[in-house]
C-alpha positions as CSV (number, residue, x, y, z in Angstrom):
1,X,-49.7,-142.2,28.3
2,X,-51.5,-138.9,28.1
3,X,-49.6,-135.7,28.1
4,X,-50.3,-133.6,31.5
5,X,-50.6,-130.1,31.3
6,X,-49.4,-128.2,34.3
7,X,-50.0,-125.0,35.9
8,X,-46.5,-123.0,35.5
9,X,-46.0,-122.9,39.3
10,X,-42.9,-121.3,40.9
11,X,-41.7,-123.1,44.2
12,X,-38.6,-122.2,46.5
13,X,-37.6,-121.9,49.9
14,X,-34.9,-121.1,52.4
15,X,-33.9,-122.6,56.1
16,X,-34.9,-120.6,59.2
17,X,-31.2,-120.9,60.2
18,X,-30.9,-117.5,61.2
19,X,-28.6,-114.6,59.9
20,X,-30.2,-113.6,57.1
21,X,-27.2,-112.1,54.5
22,X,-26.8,-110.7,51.6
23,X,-26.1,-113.6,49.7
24,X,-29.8,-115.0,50.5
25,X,-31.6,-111.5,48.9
26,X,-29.0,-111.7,45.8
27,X,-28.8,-115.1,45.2
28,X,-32.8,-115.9,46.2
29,X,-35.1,-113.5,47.6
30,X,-34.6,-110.8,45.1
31,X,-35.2,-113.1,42.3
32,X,-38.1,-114.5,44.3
33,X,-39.5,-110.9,44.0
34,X,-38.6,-110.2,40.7
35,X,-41.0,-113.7,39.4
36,X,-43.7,-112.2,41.5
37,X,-44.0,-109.4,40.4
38,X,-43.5,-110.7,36.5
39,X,-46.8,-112.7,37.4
40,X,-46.6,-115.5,34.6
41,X,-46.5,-118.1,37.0
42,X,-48.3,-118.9,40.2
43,X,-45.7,-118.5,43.1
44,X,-45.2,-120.2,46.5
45,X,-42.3,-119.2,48.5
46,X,-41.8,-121.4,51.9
47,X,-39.7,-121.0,55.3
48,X,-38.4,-124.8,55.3
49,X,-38.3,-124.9,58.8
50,X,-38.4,-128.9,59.2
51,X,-35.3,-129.0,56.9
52,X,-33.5,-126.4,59.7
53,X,-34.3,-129.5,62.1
54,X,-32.0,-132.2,60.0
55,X,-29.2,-130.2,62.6
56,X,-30.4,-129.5,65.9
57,X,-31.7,-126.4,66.9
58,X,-32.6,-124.3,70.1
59,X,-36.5,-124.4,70.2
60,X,-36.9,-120.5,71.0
61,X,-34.0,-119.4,68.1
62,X,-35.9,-121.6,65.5
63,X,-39.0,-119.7,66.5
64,X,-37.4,-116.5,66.2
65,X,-35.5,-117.6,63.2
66,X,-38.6,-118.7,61.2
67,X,-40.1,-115.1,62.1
68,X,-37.7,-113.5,61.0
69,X,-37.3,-114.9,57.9
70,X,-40.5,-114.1,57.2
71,X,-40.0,-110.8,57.5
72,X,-36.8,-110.6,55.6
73,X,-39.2,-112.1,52.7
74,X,-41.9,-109.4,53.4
75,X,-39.5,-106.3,53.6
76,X,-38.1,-107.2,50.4
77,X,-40.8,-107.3,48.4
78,X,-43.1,-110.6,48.8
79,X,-46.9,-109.9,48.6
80,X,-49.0,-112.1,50.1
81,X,-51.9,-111.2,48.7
82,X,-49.7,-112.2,45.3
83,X,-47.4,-115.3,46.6
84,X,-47.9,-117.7,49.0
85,X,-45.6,-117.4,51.7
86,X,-46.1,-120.0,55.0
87,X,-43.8,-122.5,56.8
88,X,-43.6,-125.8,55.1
89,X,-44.0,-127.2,58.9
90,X,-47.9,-126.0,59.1
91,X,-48.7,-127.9,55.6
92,X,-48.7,-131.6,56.5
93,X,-49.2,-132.8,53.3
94,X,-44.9,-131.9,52.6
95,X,-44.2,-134.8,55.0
96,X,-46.6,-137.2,53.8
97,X,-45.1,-137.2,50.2
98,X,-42.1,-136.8,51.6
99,X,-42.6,-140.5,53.2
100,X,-43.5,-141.7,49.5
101,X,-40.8,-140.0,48.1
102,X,-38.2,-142.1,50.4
103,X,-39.5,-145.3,49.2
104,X,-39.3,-144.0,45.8
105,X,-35.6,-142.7,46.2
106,X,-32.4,-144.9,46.3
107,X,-29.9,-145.0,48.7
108,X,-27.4,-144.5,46.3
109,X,-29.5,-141.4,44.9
110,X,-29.1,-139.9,48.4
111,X,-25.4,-141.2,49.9
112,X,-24.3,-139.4,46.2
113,X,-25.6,-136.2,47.5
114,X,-22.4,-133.3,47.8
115,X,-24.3,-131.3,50.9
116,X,-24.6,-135.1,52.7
117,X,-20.8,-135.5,52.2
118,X,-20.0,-132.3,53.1
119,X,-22.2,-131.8,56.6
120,X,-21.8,-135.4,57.4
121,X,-18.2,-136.1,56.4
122,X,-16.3,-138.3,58.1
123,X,-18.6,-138.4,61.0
124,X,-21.5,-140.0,59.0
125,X,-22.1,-142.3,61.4
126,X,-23.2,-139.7,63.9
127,X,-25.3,-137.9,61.7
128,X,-29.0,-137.6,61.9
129,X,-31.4,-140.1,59.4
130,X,-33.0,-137.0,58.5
131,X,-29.9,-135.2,57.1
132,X,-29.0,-138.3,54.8
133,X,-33.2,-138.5,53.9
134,X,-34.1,-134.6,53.7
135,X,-33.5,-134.5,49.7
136,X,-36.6,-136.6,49.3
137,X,-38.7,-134.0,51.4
138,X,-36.9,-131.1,49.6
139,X,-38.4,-133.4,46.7
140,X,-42.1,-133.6,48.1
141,X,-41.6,-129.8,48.8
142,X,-42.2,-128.9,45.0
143,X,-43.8,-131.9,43.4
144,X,-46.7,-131.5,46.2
145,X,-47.5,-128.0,44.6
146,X,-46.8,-129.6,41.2
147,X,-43.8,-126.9,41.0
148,X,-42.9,-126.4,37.2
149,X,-40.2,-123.9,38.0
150,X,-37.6,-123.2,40.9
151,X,-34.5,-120.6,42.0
152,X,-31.6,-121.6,43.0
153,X,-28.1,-120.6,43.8
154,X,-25.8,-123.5,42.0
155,X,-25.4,-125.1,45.2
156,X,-28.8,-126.3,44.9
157,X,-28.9,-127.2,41.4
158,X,-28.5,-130.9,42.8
159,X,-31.2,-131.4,44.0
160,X,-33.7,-130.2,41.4
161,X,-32.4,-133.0,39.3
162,X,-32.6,-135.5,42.6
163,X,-36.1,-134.4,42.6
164,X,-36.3,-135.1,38.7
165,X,-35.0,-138.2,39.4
166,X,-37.5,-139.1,41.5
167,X,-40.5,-137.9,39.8
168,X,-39.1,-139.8,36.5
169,X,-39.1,-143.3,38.4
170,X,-42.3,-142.6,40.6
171,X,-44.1,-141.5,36.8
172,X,-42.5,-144.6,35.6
173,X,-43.3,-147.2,38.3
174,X,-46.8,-146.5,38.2
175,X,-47.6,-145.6,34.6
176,X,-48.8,-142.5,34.8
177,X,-47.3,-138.8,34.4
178,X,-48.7,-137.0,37.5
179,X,-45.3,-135.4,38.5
180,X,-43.7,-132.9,36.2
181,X,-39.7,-132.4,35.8
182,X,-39.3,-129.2,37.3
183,X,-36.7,-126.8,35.6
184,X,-33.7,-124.9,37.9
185,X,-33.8,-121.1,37.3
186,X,-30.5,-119.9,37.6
187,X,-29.6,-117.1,36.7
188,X,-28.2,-113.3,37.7
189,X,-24.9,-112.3,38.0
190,X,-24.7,-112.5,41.8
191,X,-26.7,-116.0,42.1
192,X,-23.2,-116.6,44.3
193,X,-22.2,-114.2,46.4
194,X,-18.6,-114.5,48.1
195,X,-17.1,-113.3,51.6
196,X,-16.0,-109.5,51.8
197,X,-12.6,-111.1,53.2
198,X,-12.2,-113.7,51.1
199,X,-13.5,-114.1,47.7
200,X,-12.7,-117.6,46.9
201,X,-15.1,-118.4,49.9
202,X,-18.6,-118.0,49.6
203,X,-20.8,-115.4,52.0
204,X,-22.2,-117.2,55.1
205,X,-24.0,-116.5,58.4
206,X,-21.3,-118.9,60.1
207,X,-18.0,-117.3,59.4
208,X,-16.3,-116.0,62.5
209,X,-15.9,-112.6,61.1
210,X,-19.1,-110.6,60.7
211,X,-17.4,-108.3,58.5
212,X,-17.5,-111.1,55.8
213,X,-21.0,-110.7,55.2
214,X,-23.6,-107.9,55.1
215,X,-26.1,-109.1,57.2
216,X,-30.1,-108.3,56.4
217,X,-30.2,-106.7,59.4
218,X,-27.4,-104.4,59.6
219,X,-28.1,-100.8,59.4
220,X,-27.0,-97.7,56.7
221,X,-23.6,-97.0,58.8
222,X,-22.7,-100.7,59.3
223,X,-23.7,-101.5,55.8
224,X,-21.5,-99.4,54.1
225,X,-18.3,-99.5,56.6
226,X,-18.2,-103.6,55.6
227,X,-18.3,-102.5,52.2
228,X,-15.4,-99.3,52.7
229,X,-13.4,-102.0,54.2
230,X,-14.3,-105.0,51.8
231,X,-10.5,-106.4,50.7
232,X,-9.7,-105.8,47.4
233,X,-6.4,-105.8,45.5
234,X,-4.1,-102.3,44.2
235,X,-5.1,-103.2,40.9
236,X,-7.9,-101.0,38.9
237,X,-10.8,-102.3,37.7
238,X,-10.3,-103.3,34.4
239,X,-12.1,-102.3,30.7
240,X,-13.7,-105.8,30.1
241,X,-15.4,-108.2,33.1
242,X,-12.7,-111.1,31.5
243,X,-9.7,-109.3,33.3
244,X,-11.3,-110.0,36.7
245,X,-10.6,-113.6,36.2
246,X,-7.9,-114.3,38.7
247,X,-9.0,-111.5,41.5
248,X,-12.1,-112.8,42.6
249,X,-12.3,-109.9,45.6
250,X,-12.5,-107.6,42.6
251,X,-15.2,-109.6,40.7
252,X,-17.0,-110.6,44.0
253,X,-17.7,-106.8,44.3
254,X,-18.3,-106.0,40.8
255,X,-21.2,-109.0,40.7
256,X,-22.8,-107.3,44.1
257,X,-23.0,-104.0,42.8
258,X,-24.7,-105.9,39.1
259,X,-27.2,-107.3,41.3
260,X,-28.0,-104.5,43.5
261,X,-28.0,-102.4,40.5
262,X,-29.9,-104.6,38.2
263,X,-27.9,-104.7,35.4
264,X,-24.9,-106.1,34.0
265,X,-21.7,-107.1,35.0
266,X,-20.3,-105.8,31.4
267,X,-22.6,-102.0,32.6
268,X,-20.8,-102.0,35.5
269,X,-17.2,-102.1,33.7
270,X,-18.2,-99.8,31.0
271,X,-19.4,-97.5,34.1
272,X,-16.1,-98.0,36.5
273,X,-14.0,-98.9,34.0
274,X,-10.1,-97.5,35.3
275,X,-11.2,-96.6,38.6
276,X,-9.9,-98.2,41.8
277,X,-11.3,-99.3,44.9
278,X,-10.4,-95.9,46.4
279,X,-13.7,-94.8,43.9
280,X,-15.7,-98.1,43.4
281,X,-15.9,-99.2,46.7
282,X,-17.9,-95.9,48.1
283,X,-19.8,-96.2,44.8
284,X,-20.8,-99.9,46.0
285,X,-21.2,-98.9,49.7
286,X,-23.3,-95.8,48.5
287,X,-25.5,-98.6,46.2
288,X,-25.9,-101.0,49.4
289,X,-27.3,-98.2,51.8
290,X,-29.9,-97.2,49.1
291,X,-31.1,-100.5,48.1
292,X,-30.8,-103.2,51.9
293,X,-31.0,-99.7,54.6
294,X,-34.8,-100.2,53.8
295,X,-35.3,-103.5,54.1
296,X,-33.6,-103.4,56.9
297,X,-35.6,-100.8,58.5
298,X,-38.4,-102.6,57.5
299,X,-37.6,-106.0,59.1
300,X,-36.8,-104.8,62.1
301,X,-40.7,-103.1,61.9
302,X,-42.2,-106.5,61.2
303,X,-40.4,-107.8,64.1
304,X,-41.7,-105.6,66.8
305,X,-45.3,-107.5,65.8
306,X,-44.6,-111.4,65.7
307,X,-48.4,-111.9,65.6
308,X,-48.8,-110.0,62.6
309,X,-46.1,-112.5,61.3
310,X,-47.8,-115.5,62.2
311,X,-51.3,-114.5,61.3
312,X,-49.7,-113.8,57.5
313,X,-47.2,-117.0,57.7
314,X,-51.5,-119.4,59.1
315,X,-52.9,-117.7,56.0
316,X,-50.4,-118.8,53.7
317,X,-50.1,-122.2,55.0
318,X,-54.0,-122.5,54.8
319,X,-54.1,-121.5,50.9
320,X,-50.8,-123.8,50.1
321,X,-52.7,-126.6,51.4
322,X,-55.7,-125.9,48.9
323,X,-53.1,-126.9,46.4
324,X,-51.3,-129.7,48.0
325,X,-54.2,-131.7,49.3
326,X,-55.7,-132.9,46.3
327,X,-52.3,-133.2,45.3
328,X,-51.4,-136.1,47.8
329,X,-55.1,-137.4,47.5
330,X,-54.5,-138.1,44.0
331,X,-50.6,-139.8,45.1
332,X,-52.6,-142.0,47.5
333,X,-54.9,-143.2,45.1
334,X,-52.1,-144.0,42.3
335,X,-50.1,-146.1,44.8
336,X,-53.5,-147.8,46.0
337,X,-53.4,-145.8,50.1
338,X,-56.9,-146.4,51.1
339,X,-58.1,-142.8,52.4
Protein backbone atom coordinates (compact mmCIF):
# COMPACT_ATOMS: atom_id res chain seq x y z
CA UNK A 1 0.00 0.00 0.00
CA UNK A 2 1.35 3.44 -0.96
CA UNK A 3 2.13 5.94 1.60
CA UNK A 4 -0.45 9.14 1.50
CA UNK A 5 0.83 12.35 2.03
CA UNK A 6 -1.48 14.72 3.77
CA UNK A 7 -2.08 18.26 3.97
CA UNK A 8 -1.26 19.20 7.87
CA UNK A 9 -4.84 20.33 8.46
CA UNK A 10 -6.05 21.52 11.83
CA UNK A 11 -9.81 20.63 12.67
CA UNK A 12 -11.89 21.40 15.99
CA UNK A 13 -15.07 22.50 17.16
CA UNK A 14 -17.31 23.37 19.98
CA UNK A 15 -21.29 22.82 20.77
CA UNK A 16 -23.63 25.85 20.29
CA UNK A 17 -24.91 24.99 23.86
CA UNK A 18 -24.87 28.36 25.03
CA UNK A 19 -22.86 30.09 27.89
CA UNK A 20 -19.83 30.56 26.50
CA UNK A 21 -17.04 30.51 29.62
CA UNK A 22 -13.80 30.83 30.34
CA UNK A 23 -12.92 27.39 30.27
CA UNK A 24 -13.94 27.23 26.38
CA UNK A 25 -11.32 30.38 25.40
CA UNK A 26 -8.52 28.67 27.78
CA UNK A 27 -8.96 25.36 27.11
CA UNK A 28 -9.96 25.76 23.12
CA UNK A 29 -10.42 28.99 21.45
CA UNK A 30 -7.30 30.62 22.50
CA UNK A 31 -5.29 27.73 21.34
CA UNK A 32 -7.47 27.77 18.21
CA UNK A 33 -6.07 31.31 17.67
CA UNK A 34 -2.77 30.74 18.68
CA UNK A 35 -2.49 27.73 15.41
CA UNK A 36 -3.91 30.32 13.24
CA UNK A 37 -1.96 32.70 13.59
CA UNK A 38 1.32 30.17 13.69
CA UNK A 39 -0.03 29.37 10.02
CA UNK A 40 1.79 25.88 9.45
CA UNK A 41 -1.18 24.19 9.01
CA UNK A 42 -4.47 24.81 7.20
CA UNK A 43 -7.23 25.45 9.88
CA UNK A 44 -10.98 24.84 10.08
CA UNK A 45 -12.69 25.61 13.17
CA UNK A 46 -16.61 24.51 13.21
CA UNK A 47 -19.82 25.37 15.41
CA UNK A 48 -21.06 21.63 15.79
CA UNK A 49 -24.45 22.54 16.00
CA UNK A 50 -25.94 18.96 14.97
CA UNK A 51 -23.98 17.51 17.93
CA UNK A 52 -25.94 20.35 20.29
CA UNK A 53 -29.09 18.30 18.90
CA UNK A 54 -28.03 14.64 20.38
CA UNK A 55 -30.06 16.62 23.70
CA UNK A 56 -32.92 18.52 22.77
CA UNK A 57 -32.85 22.05 22.23
CA UNK A 58 -35.24 25.12 21.94
CA UNK A 59 -35.22 26.02 18.16
CA UNK A 60 -34.80 29.97 18.74
CA UNK A 61 -31.88 29.38 21.75
CA UNK A 62 -29.95 27.02 19.30
CA UNK A 63 -30.20 29.86 16.73
CA UNK A 64 -29.00 32.32 19.08
CA UNK A 65 -26.56 29.92 20.57
CA UNK A 66 -24.80 29.04 17.22
CA UNK A 67 -24.58 32.95 16.65
CA UNK A 68 -23.15 33.59 19.30
CA UNK A 69 -20.62 31.25 19.30
CA UNK A 70 -19.60 32.51 16.37
CA UNK A 71 -18.94 35.55 17.62
CA UNK A 72 -17.15 34.43 20.73
CA UNK A 73 -14.76 32.77 17.94
CA UNK A 74 -14.46 36.13 15.97
CA UNK A 75 -13.82 38.46 19.04
CA UNK A 76 -11.14 36.31 20.12
CA UNK A 77 -9.13 36.28 17.46
CA UNK A 78 -10.41 33.85 14.39
CA UNK A 79 -9.87 35.32 10.88
CA UNK A 80 -11.81 34.20 8.34
CA UNK A 81 -10.05 35.33 5.76
CA UNK A 82 -7.22 32.92 7.52
CA UNK A 83 -9.46 29.87 9.09
CA UNK A 84 -12.47 28.50 8.12
CA UNK A 85 -15.09 29.05 10.45
CA UNK A 86 -18.94 27.71 9.44
CA UNK A 87 -21.55 25.47 11.17
CA UNK A 88 -20.94 21.79 10.48
CA UNK A 89 -24.94 21.74 9.86
CA UNK A 90 -24.57 23.77 6.44
CA UNK A 91 -21.79 21.25 5.13
CA UNK A 92 -23.78 18.02 4.23
CA UNK A 93 -20.99 16.10 3.43
CA UNK A 94 -20.26 15.72 7.76
CA UNK A 95 -23.44 13.61 7.84
CA UNK A 96 -22.91 11.54 4.85
CA UNK A 97 -19.50 10.18 6.21
CA UNK A 98 -20.88 10.26 9.31
CA UNK A 99 -23.51 7.45 8.04
CA UNK A 100 -20.28 5.42 6.70
CA UNK A 101 -18.57 5.88 9.72
CA UNK A 102 -21.53 4.13 11.77
CA UNK A 103 -21.25 1.02 9.74
CA UNK A 104 -17.69 1.16 10.19
CA UNK A 105 -17.84 1.64 14.10
CA UNK A 106 -18.72 -1.12 16.64
CA UNK A 107 -21.14 -0.99 19.10
CA UNK A 108 -18.77 -1.93 21.60
CA UNK A 109 -16.49 1.02 20.24
CA UNK A 110 -19.35 3.38 21.12
CA UNK A 111 -21.31 1.80 24.40
CA UNK A 112 -17.35 2.08 25.84
CA UNK A 113 -17.59 5.78 25.32
CA UNK A 114 -17.13 7.79 29.17
CA UNK A 115 -19.37 10.98 27.88
CA UNK A 116 -22.20 8.03 26.71
CA UNK A 117 -22.05 6.65 30.28
CA UNK A 118 -21.97 9.71 31.91
CA UNK A 119 -25.06 11.68 29.97
CA UNK A 120 -26.89 8.57 29.56
CA UNK A 121 -26.29 6.79 32.82
CA UNK A 122 -28.72 4.75 34.18
CA UNK A 123 -31.42 6.11 31.97
CA UNK A 124 -29.82 4.65 28.73
CA UNK A 125 -32.82 3.41 27.66
CA UNK A 126 -34.37 6.82 27.34
CA UNK A 127 -31.59 8.36 25.63
CA UNK A 128 -31.60 9.50 22.13
CA UNK A 129 -29.82 7.06 19.17
CA UNK A 130 -27.99 10.02 18.25
CA UNK A 131 -26.23 10.51 21.71
CA UNK A 132 -24.99 6.77 21.74
CA UNK A 133 -23.97 7.28 17.59
CA UNK A 134 -22.57 11.04 17.70
CA UNK A 135 -18.79 9.79 18.17
CA UNK A 136 -18.92 8.41 14.63
CA UNK A 137 -20.08 11.99 13.28
CA UNK A 138 -17.58 13.70 15.67
CA UNK A 139 -15.38 11.10 13.54
CA UNK A 140 -16.57 12.15 9.98
CA UNK A 141 -16.21 15.74 11.30
CA UNK A 142 -12.25 15.59 10.85
CA UNK A 143 -11.59 12.75 8.53
CA UNK A 144 -13.98 14.64 5.95
CA UNK A 145 -11.43 17.53 5.96
CA UNK A 146 -8.66 14.88 6.14
CA UNK A 147 -7.73 16.65 9.66
CA UNK A 148 -4.04 15.70 10.59
CA UNK A 149 -4.14 17.66 13.77
CA UNK A 150 -6.87 18.55 16.54
CA UNK A 151 -7.23 20.63 20.20
CA UNK A 152 -8.61 19.30 22.83
CA UNK A 153 -9.29 19.64 26.46
CA UNK A 154 -8.54 15.88 28.03
CA UNK A 155 -12.04 15.23 28.13
CA UNK A 156 -12.00 14.86 24.54
CA UNK A 157 -8.97 12.96 24.07
CA UNK A 158 -11.35 9.87 23.60
CA UNK A 159 -12.55 10.41 20.95
CA UNK A 160 -9.60 11.31 18.74
CA UNK A 161 -8.52 7.81 19.31
CA UNK A 162 -12.40 6.54 18.58
CA UNK A 163 -11.91 8.35 15.42
CA UNK A 164 -8.38 6.61 14.99
CA UNK A 165 -9.96 3.64 15.53
CA UNK A 166 -12.17 4.03 12.92
CA UNK A 167 -10.02 5.27 10.30
CA UNK A 168 -7.53 2.25 11.05
CA UNK A 169 -10.43 -0.42 10.35
CA UNK A 170 -12.10 1.63 7.40
CA UNK A 171 -8.09 1.94 5.83
CA UNK A 172 -7.90 -1.66 6.66
CA UNK A 173 -11.23 -3.11 5.34
CA UNK A 174 -10.78 -1.62 2.05
CA UNK A 175 -7.01 -1.69 1.41
CA UNK A 176 -6.27 1.50 1.02
CA UNK A 177 -4.82 4.48 3.26
CA UNK A 178 -7.26 7.36 2.47
CA UNK A 179 -7.88 8.37 6.14
CA UNK A 180 -4.96 9.64 8.20
CA UNK A 181 -4.60 9.02 12.27
CA UNK A 182 -5.10 12.31 13.43
CA UNK A 183 -2.93 13.49 16.45
CA UNK A 184 -4.72 15.21 19.92
CA UNK A 185 -2.94 18.57 20.68
CA UNK A 186 -3.02 19.02 24.13
CA UNK A 187 -1.37 21.12 25.64
CA UNK A 188 -1.30 24.62 27.90
CA UNK A 189 -1.42 24.86 31.41
CA UNK A 190 -5.13 25.75 31.64
CA UNK A 191 -6.40 23.05 28.85
CA UNK A 192 -8.79 22.32 32.19
CA UNK A 193 -10.08 24.93 33.77
CA UNK A 194 -12.01 24.34 37.26
CA UNK A 195 -15.00 26.16 39.06
CA UNK A 196 -14.18 29.52 41.13
CA UNK A 197 -16.09 27.61 43.99
CA UNK A 198 -14.93 24.47 43.77
CA UNK A 199 -11.70 23.38 42.28
CA UNK A 200 -12.05 19.77 42.27
CA UNK A 201 -14.99 20.50 39.83
CA UNK A 202 -14.47 21.57 36.48
CA UNK A 203 -15.84 25.16 35.08
CA UNK A 204 -19.31 24.81 33.31
CA UNK A 205 -22.17 26.85 31.89
CA UNK A 206 -24.65 24.56 33.91
CA UNK A 207 -23.59 25.04 37.50
CA UNK A 208 -26.31 26.75 39.57
CA UNK A 209 -23.97 29.44 40.71
CA UNK A 210 -22.80 31.82 38.08
CA UNK A 211 -20.12 32.92 40.19
CA UNK A 212 -18.41 29.53 39.39
CA UNK A 213 -17.53 30.55 36.07
CA UNK A 214 -16.47 33.69 34.13
CA UNK A 215 -18.68 33.84 31.55
CA UNK A 216 -17.50 35.25 27.74
CA UNK A 217 -19.92 37.63 28.19
CA UNK A 218 -19.54 39.19 31.42
CA UNK A 219 -18.25 42.60 31.59
CA UNK A 220 -14.85 44.45 33.35
CA UNK A 221 -16.75 44.90 36.84
CA UNK A 222 -18.34 41.41 36.81
CA UNK A 223 -15.19 39.90 35.61
CA UNK A 224 -13.10 40.81 38.22
CA UNK A 225 -15.66 40.71 41.35
CA UNK A 226 -15.88 36.63 40.40
CA UNK A 227 -12.37 36.65 40.48
CA UNK A 228 -11.99 39.01 44.11
CA UNK A 229 -14.34 36.49 45.47
CA UNK A 230 -12.89 33.30 43.77
CA UNK A 231 -12.43 30.71 47.09
CA UNK A 232 -9.10 30.08 47.94
CA UNK A 233 -7.46 28.83 51.14
CA UNK A 234 -5.30 31.08 54.10
CA UNK A 235 -2.37 29.52 52.89
CA UNK A 236 0.36 31.64 50.59
CA UNK A 237 1.24 30.68 47.39
CA UNK A 238 4.06 28.71 47.64
CA UNK A 239 7.99 28.90 45.94
CA UNK A 240 7.56 25.84 43.53
CA UNK A 241 4.03 25.00 41.43
CA UNK A 242 4.55 21.18 43.31
CA UNK A 243 3.24 22.68 46.75
CA UNK A 244 -0.11 23.37 45.07
CA UNK A 245 -0.71 19.71 44.92
CA UNK A 246 -3.44 19.25 47.45
CA UNK A 247 -5.25 22.95 47.10
CA UNK A 248 -6.55 22.79 43.89
CA UNK A 249 -8.53 26.40 44.36
CA UNK A 250 -4.97 27.64 44.62
CA UNK A 251 -3.63 25.92 41.53
CA UNK A 252 -7.00 26.34 39.63
CA UNK A 253 -6.17 30.10 39.89
CA UNK A 254 -2.47 29.96 39.39
CA UNK A 255 -3.15 27.79 35.87
CA UNK A 256 -5.83 30.84 34.78
CA UNK A 257 -3.63 33.47 35.31
CA UNK A 258 -0.55 31.04 33.16
CA UNK A 259 -2.97 30.99 30.38
CA UNK A 260 -4.20 34.42 30.39
CA UNK A 261 -0.70 35.49 30.77
CA UNK A 262 0.95 33.18 28.37
CA UNK A 263 3.45 31.83 30.20
CA UNK A 264 4.27 29.34 32.74
CA UNK A 265 2.85 28.02 35.69
CA UNK A 266 6.57 27.81 37.16
CA UNK A 267 6.65 32.18 35.90
CA UNK A 268 3.82 32.71 37.73
CA UNK A 269 5.37 31.14 41.16
CA UNK A 270 8.65 32.76 40.69
CA UNK A 271 6.45 36.06 40.12
CA UNK A 272 3.83 35.57 43.24
CA UNK A 273 5.94 33.48 45.06
CA UNK A 274 4.91 34.28 49.16
CA UNK A 275 2.09 36.32 48.37
CA UNK A 276 -1.50 35.54 49.38
CA UNK A 277 -4.76 35.80 47.84
CA UNK A 278 -5.17 39.12 49.52
CA UNK A 279 -2.34 40.19 46.61
CA UNK A 280 -2.73 37.45 43.84
CA UNK A 281 -6.26 37.45 43.49
CA UNK A 282 -6.51 41.45 42.37
CA UNK A 283 -3.35 40.59 40.37
CA UNK A 284 -5.54 37.73 38.47
CA UNK A 285 -8.71 39.84 38.44
CA UNK A 286 -6.56 42.90 37.13
CA UNK A 287 -5.16 40.07 34.23
CA UNK A 288 -8.92 38.93 33.42
CA UNK A 289 -10.29 42.60 32.79
CA UNK A 290 -7.29 43.31 30.36
CA UNK A 291 -7.28 40.19 28.42
CA UNK A 292 -11.65 38.83 28.16
CA UNK A 293 -13.25 42.94 28.87
CA UNK A 294 -12.41 43.02 25.08
CA UNK A 295 -13.70 40.23 23.82
CA UNK A 296 -16.39 40.78 25.56
CA UNK A 297 -17.10 44.14 24.25
CA UNK A 298 -16.56 42.78 21.10
CA UNK A 299 -19.08 39.95 21.16
CA UNK A 300 -21.65 41.74 22.27
CA UNK A 301 -20.77 44.15 18.86
CA UNK A 302 -21.04 41.16 16.57
CA UNK A 303 -24.32 40.41 18.10
CA UNK A 304 -26.12 43.50 17.48
CA UNK A 305 -25.59 42.33 13.47
CA UNK A 306 -26.68 38.59 13.26
CA UNK A 307 -26.57 38.91 9.42
CA UNK A 308 -23.19 39.86 9.41
CA UNK A 309 -22.73 36.55 11.44
CA UNK A 310 -24.43 34.46 9.06
CA UNK A 311 -23.11 35.93 5.91
CA UNK A 312 -19.33 35.03 7.51
CA UNK A 313 -20.59 31.54 9.13
CA UNK A 314 -22.43 30.77 4.50
CA UNK A 315 -19.00 31.73 3.41
CA UNK A 316 -17.23 29.42 5.50
CA UNK A 317 -19.48 26.67 5.08
CA UNK A 318 -19.14 27.17 1.23
CA UNK A 319 -15.15 26.98 1.20
CA UNK A 320 -15.23 23.83 3.84
CA UNK A 321 -17.23 22.09 1.43
CA UNK A 322 -14.48 22.70 -1.45
CA UNK A 323 -12.54 20.42 0.75
CA UNK A 324 -14.98 17.89 1.97
CA UNK A 325 -16.69 17.06 -1.28
CA UNK A 326 -14.12 15.45 -3.14
CA UNK A 327 -13.39 14.01 0.08
CA UNK A 328 -16.68 11.98 0.29
CA UNK A 329 -16.60 11.51 -3.54
CA UNK A 330 -13.54 9.67 -3.21
CA UNK A 331 -15.24 7.49 0.11
CA UNK A 332 -18.11 6.65 -2.26
CA UNK A 333 -16.02 5.35 -4.84
CA UNK A 334 -13.78 3.13 -2.37
CA UNK A 335 -16.85 1.43 -0.85
CA UNK A 336 -18.30 0.99 -4.57
CA UNK A 337 -21.66 4.06 -3.87
CA UNK A 338 -22.61 4.68 -7.31
CA UNK A 339 -22.79 8.63 -7.61
Amino acid sequence: MAETRFTPRVLSGIQPSGGLTLGNYLGAIKRFVQTQNAATHETLFCIVDLHAMTVWQDPAALTRNTRELAAGYLASGIDPEKSILFNQSQVPEHTQLGWIFNTVARMGWMGRMTQWKDKAGKNAEAASLGLFAYPALMAADMMIYHATHVPVGEDQKQHVELTRDIATKFNHDYDTAFFPLIEPVIEGPATRVMSLRDGSKKMSKSDPSDASRINMTDDADTISKKIRKARTDAEPLPEIYEGLKDRPEARNLVNIYAGLADCSVTDVMARHAGEGFGEFKPALADLAVEKLAPISAEMARLMEDPAEIDRILSRGAERAREIAAPILAETYRIVGLVR
